[in-house]
ROLUMZA-372873 format. One record per residue (C-alpha): residue in three letters; x, y, z. Coordinates in steps of 0.25 Angstrom, whole numbers, plus 5000, padded with zeros to 4 digits. Layout:
N
ALAXYZ...
This chain:
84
UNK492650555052UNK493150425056UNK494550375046UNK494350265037UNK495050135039UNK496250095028UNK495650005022UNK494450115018UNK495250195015UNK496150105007UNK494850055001UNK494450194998UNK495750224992UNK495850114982UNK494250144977UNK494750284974UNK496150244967UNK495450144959UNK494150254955UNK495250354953UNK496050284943UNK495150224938UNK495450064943UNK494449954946UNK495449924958UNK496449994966UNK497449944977UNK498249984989UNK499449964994UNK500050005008UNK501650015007UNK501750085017UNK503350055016UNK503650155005UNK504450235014UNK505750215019UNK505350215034UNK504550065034UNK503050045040UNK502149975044UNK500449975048UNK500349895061UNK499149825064UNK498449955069UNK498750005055UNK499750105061UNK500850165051UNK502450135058UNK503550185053UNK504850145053UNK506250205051UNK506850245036UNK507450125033UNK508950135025UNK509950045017UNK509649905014UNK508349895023UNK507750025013UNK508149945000UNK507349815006UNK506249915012UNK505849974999UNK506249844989UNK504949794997UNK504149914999UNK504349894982UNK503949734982UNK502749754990UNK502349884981UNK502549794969UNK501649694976UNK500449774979UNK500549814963UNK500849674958UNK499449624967UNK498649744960UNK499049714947UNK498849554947UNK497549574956UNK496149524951UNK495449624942UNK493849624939UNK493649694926UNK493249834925
């Protein structure tokens, strides 16, 4: 059986988080940063992953690994909602 791509599964995701918790509307997020070895998609969509990063460049790596968390919560919270 052939894989689905990510967005149908990102799609499929959401529609069960939302049925699950009972939500008219789920969201997410990649961060795929929460580590302390930084990554990245390329273009292809492929995961990289970098060295652990220490000191002062792991405090800047994870105050904005936590802003662009925060984000993706502010935008759900503040987005457009149709009555249920």
């Amino acid at each position: 059986m052939p894989l689905k791509s990510a967005a149908s599964q990102a799609s499929s995701a959401k529609q069960a988080i939302s049925y699950y918790c009972g939500l008219s509307d789920s969201r997410i997020a990649l961060l795929p940063d929460a580590e302390e070895r930084p990554q990245r998609l390329d273009a292809q969509g492929t995961l990289h992953i970098g060295d652990a990063v220490t000191g002062a460049a792991r405090a800047a790596h994870f105050t904005e690994f936590e802003t662009k968390a925060a984000e993706y919560v502010t935008e759900f919270l503040t987005a457009d909602r149709v009555p249920a």
